[in-house]
Backbone as JSON Lines, residues from 0, in Angstrom:
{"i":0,"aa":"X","n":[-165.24,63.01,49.01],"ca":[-163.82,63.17,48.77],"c":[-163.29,61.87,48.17]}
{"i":1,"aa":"X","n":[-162.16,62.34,46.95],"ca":[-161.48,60.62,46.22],"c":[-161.0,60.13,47.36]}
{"i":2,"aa":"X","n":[-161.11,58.76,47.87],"ca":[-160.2,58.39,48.83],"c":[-160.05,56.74,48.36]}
{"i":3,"aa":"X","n":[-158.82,56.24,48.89],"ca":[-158.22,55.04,48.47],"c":[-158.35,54.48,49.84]}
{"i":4,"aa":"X","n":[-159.27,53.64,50.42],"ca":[-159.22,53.31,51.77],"c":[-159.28,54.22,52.66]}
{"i":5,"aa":"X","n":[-158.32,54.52,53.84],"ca":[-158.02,56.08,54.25],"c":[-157.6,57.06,53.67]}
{"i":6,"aa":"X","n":[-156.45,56.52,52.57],"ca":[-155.56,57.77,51.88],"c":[-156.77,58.52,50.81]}
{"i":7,"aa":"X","n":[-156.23,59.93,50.6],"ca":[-156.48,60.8,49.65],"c":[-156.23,60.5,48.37]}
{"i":8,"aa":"X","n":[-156.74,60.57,47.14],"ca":[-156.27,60.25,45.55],"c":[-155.68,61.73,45.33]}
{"i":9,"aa":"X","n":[-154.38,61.13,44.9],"ca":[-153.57,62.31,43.5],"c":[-153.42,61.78,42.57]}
{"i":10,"aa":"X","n":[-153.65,62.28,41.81],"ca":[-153.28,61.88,40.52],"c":[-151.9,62.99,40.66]}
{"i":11,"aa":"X","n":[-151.12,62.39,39.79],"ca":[-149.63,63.16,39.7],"c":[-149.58,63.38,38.15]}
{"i":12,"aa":"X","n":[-149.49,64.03,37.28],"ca":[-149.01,63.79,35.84],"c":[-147.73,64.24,35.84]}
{"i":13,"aa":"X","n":[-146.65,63.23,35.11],"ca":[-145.48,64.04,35.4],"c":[-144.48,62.88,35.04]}
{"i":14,"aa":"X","n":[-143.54,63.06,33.67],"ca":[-142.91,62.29,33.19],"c":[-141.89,62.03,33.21]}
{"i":15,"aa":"X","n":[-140.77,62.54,34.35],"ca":[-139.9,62.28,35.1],"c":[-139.87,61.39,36.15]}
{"i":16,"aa":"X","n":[-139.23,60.13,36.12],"ca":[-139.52,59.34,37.21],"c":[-138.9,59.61,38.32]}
{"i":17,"aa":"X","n":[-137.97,60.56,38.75],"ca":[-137.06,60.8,39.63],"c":[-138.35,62.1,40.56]}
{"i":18,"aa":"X","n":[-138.86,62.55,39.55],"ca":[-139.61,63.89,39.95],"c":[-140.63,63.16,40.85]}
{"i":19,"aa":"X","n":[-141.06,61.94,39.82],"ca":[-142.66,61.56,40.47],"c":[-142.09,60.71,41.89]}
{"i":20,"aa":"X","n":[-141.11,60.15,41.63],"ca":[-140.28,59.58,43.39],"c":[-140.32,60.48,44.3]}
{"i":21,"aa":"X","n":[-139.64,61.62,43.9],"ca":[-139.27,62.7,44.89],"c":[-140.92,63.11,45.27]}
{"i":22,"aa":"X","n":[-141.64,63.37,44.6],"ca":[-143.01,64.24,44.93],"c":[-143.58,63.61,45.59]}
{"i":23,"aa":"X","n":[-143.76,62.12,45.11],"ca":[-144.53,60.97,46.63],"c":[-143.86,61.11,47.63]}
{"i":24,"aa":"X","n":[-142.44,60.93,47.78],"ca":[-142.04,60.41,48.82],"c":[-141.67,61.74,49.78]}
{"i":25,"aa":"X","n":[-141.59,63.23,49.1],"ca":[-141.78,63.92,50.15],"c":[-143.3,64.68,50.74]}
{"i":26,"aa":"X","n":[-143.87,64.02,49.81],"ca":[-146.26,64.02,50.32],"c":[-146.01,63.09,51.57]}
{"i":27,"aa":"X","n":[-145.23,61.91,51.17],"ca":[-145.52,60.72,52.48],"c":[-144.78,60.92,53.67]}
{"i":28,"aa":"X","n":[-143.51,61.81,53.2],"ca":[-142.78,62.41,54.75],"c":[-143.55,63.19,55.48]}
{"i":29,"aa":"X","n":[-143.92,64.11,54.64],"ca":[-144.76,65.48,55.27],"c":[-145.93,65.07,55.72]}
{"i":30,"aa":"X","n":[-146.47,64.41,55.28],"ca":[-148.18,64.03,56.22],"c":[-148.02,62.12,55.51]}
{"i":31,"aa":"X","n":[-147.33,61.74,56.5],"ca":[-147.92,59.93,56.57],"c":[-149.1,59.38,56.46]}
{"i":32,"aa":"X","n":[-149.28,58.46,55.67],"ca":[-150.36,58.02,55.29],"c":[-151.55,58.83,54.94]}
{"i":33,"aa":"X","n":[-151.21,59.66,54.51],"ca":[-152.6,60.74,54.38],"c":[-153.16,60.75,52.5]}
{"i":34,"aa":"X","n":[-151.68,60.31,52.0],"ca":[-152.43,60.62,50.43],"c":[-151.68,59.48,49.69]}
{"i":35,"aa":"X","n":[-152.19,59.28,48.7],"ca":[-152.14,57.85,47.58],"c":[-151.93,58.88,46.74]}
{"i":36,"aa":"X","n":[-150.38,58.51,45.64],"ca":[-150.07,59.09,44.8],"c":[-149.99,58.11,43.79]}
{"i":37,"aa":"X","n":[-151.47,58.46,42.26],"ca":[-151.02,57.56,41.82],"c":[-150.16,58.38,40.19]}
{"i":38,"aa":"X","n":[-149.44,58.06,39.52],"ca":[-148.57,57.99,38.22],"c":[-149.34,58.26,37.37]}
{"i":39,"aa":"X","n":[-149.22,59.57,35.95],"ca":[-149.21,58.96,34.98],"c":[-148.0,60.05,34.47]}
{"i":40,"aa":"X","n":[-147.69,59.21,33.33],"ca":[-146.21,59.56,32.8],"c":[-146.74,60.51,31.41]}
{"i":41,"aa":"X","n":[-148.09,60.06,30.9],"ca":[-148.13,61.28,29.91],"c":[-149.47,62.09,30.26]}
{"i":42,"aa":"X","n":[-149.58,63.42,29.43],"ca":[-151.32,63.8,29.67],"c":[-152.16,62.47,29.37]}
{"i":43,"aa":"X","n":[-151.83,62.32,28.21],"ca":[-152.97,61.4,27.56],"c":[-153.17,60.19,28.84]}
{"i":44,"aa":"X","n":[-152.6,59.95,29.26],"ca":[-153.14,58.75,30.55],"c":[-153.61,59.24,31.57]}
{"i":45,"aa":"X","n":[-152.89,60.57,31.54],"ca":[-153.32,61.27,33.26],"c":[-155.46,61.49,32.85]}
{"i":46,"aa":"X","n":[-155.31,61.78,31.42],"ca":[-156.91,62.29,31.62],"c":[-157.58,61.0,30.92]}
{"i":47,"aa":"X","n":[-157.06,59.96,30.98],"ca":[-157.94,58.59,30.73],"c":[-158.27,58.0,32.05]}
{"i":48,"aa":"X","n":[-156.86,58.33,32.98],"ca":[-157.48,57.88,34.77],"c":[-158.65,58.91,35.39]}
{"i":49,"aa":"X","n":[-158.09,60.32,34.68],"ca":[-159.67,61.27,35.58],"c":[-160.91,60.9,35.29]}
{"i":50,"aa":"X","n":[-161.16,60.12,34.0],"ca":[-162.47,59.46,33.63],"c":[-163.21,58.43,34.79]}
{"i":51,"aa":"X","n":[-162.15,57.94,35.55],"ca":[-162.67,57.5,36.81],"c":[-163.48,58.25,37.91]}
{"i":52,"aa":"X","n":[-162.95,59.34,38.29],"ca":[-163.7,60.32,38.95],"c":[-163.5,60.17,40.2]}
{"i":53,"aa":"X","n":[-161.87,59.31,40.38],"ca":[-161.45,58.91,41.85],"c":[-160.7,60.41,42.36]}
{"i":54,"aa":"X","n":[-160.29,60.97,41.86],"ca":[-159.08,61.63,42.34],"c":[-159.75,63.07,42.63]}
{"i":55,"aa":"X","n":[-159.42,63.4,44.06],"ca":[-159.4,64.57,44.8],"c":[-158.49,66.19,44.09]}
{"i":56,"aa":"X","n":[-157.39,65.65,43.4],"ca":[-156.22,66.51,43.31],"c":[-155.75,66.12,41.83]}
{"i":57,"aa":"X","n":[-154.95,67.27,41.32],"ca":[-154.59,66.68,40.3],"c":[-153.43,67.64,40.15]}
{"i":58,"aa":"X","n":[-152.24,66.72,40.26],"ca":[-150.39,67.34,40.5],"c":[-149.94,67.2,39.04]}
{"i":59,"aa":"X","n":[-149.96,68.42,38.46],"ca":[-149.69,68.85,36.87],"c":[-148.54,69.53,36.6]}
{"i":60,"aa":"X","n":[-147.32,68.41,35.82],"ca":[-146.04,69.19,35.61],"c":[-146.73,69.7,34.19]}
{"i":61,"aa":"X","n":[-146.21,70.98,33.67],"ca":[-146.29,71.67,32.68],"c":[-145.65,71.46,31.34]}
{"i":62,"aa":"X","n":[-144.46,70.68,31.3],"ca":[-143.52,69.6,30.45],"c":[-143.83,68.3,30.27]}
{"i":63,"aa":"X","n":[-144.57,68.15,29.35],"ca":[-144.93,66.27,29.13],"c":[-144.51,66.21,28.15]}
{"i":64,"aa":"X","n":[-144.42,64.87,27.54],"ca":[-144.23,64.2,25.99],"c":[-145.56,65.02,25.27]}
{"i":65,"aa":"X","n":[-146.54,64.5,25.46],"ca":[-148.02,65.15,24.74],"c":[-148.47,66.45,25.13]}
{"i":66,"aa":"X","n":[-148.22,67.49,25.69],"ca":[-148.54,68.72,26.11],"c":[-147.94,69.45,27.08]}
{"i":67,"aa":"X","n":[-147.53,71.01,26.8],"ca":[-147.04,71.9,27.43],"c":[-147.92,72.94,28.25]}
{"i":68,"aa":"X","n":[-147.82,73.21,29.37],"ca":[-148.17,74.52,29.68],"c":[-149.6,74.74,29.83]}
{"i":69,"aa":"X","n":[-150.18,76.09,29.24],"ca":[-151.54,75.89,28.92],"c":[-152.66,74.92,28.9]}
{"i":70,"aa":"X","n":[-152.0,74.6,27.6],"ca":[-152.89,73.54,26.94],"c":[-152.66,72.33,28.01]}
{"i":71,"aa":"X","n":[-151.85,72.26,28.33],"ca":[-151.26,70.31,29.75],"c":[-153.13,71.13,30.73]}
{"i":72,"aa":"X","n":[-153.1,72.6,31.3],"ca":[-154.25,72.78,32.32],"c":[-155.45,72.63,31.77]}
{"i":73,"aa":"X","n":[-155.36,73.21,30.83],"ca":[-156.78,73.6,30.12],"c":[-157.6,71.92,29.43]}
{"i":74,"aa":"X","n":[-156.52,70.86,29.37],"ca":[-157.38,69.61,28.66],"c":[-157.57,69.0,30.12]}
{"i":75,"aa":"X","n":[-156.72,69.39,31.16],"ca":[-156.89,68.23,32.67],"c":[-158.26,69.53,32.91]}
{"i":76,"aa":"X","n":[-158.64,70.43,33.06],"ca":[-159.77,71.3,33.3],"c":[-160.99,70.51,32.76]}
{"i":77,"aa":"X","n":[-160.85,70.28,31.15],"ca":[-161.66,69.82,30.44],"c":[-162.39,68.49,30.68]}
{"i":78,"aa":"X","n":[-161.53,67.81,31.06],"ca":[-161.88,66.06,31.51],"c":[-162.35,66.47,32.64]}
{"i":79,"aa":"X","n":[-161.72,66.85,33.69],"ca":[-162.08,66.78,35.04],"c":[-162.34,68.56,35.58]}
{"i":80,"aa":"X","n":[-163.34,69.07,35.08],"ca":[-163.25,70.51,35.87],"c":[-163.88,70.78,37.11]}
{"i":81,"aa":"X","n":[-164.18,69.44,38.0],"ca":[-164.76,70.1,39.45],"c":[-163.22,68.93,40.52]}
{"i":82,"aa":"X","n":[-162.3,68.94,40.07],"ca":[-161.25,68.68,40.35],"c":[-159.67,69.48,39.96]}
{"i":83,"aa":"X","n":[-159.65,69.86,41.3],"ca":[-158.57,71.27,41.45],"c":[-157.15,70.56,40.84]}
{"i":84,"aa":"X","n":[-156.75,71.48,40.14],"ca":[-155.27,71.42,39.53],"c":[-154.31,72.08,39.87]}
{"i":85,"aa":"X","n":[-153.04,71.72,40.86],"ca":[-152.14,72.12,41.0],"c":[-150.92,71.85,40.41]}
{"i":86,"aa":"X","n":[-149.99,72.83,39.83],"ca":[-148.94,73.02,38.84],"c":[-147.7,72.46,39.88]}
{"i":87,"aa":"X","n":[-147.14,71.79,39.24],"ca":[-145.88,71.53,39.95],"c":[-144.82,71.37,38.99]}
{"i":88,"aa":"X","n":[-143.69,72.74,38.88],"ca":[-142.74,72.56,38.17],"c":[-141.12,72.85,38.62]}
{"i":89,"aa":"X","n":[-140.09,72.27,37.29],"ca":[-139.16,72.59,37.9],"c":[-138.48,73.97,38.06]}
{"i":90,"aa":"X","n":[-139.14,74.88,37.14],"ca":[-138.71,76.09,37.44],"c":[-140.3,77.34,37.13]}
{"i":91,"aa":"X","n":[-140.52,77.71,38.17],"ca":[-141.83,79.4,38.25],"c":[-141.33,80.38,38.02]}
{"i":92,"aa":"X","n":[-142.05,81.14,37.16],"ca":[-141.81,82.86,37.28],"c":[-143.3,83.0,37.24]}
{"i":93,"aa":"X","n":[-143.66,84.81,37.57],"ca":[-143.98,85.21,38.21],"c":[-145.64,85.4,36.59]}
{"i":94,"aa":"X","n":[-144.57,85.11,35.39],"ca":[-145.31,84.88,33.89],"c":[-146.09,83.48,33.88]}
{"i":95,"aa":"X","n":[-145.37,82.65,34.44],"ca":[-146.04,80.98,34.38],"c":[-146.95,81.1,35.31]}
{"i":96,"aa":"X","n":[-146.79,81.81,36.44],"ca":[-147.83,81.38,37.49],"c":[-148.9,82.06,37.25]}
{"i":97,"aa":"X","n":[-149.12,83.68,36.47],"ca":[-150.28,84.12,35.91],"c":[-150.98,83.3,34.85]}
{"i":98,"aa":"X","n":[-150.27,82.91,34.09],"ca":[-150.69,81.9,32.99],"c":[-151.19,80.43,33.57]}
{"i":99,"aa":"X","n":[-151.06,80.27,34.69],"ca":[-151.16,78.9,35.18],"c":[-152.74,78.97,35.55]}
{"i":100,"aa":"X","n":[-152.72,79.89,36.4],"ca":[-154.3,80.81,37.14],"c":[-155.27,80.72,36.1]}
{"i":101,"aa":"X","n":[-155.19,81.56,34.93],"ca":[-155.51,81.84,33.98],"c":[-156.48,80.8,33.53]}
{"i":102,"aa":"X","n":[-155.56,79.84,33.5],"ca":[-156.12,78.71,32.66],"c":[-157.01,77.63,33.77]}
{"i":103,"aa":"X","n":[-156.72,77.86,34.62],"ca":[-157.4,77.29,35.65],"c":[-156.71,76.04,36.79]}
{"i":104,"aa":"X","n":[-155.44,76.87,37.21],"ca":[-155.28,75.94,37.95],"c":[-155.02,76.84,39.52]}
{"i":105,"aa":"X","n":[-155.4,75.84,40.35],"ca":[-155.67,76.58,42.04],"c":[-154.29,76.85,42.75]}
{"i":106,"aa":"X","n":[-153.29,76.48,42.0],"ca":[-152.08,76.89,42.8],"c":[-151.19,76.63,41.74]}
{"i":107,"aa":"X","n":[-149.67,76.73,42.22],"ca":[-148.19,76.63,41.81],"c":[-147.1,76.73,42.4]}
{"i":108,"aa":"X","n":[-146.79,75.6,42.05],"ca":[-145.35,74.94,43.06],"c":[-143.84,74.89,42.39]}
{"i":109,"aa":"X","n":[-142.69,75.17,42.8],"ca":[-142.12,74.77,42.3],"c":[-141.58,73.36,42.98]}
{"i":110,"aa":"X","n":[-141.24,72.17,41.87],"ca":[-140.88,70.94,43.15],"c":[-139.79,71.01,43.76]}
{"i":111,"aa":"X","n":[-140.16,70.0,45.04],"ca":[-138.85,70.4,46.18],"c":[-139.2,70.22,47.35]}
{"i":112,"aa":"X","n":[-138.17,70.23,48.41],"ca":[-138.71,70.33,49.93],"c":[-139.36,71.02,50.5]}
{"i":113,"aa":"X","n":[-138.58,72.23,49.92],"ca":[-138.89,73.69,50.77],"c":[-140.48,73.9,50.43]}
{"i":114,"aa":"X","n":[-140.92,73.39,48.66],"ca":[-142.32,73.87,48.8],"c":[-143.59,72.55,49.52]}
{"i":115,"aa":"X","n":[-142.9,72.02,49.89],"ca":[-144.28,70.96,50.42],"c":[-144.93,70.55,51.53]}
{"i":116,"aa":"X","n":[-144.55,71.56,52.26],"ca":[-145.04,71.83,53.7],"c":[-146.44,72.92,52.92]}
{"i":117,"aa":"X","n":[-146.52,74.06,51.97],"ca":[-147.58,74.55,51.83],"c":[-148.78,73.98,50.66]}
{"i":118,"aa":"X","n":[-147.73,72.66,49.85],"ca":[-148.29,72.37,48.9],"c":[-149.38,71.41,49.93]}
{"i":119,"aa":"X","n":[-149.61,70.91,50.9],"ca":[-150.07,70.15,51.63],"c":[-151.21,70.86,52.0]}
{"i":120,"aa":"X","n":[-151.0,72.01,52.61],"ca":[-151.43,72.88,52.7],"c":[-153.32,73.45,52.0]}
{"i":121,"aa":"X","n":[-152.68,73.23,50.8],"ca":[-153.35,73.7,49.83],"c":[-153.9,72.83,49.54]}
{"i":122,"aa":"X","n":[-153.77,71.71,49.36],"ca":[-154.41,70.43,49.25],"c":[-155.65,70.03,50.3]}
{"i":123,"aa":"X","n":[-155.36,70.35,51.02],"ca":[-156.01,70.4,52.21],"c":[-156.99,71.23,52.25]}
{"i":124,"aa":"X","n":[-157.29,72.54,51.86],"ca":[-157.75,73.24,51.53],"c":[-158.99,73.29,50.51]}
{"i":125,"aa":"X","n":[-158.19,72.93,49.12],"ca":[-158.72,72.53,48.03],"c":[-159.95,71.27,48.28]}
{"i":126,"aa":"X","n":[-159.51,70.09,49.05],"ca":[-160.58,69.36,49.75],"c":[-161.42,69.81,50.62]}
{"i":127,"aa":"X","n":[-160.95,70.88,51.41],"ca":[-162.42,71.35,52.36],"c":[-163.16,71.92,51.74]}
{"i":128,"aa":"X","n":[-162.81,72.51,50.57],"ca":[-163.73,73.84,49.54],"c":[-164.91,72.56,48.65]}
{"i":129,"aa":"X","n":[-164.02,71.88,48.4],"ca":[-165.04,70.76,47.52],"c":[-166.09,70.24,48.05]}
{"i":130,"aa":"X","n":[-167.31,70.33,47.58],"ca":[-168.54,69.84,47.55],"c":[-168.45,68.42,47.58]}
């Protein structure tokens, strides 16, 4: 498992800095000390850090500067495909989240409070399944 000392590795991609505040800091309310969230603000960095091969998780907004949607899952698949991708956006329908699957990612969130009691969840999960 990626781990940073004790904590868990996320990688977060996600180019809102208010988003990527809010998403750490309600991972670190909901389970303390359990996961290391680290930043990147575009794809193109998020899949130059998976070249490391640290990260357990990989927290994928669907809106970047360099890639939308699809294509944002299908190139984080490509770099890193034995590392689970979960979608985290500001708004789901029922069209994005088939399309999300599709392309290969293990879940979909919309961000927020209410969803991160199961996004934890799943994370959790996603690490016991991994080899």
């Amino acid at each position: 498992m990626a781990m940073s000392g004790d904590r868990i590795l996320l990688l977060l991609i996600e180019d809102n800095p208010a988003d990527l505040r809010l998403v750490a800091e309600l991972l670190e309310d909901a389970a303390p000390g359990r996961f290391r969230v680290e930043p990147a603000r575009r794809l193109s960095d998020g899949l130059e850090a998976l070249r490391t091969g640290l990260f357990a998780v990989v927290l994928l907004d669907l809106s970047l500067p360099d890639a939308e949607g699809a294509a944002a899952i299908g190139a984080v698949r490509e770099a890193a495909p034995s590392t689970p991708v979960i979608v985290l956006s500001g708004m789901l329908d029922g069209e994005v989240r088939r399309s999300a699957a599709e392309h290969g990612a293990a879940a979909s969130f919309v961000k927020g409070e209410d969803s991160i009691a199961p996004l934890v969840a799943v994370i959790d999960e996603l690490i016991r399944e991994r080899p």
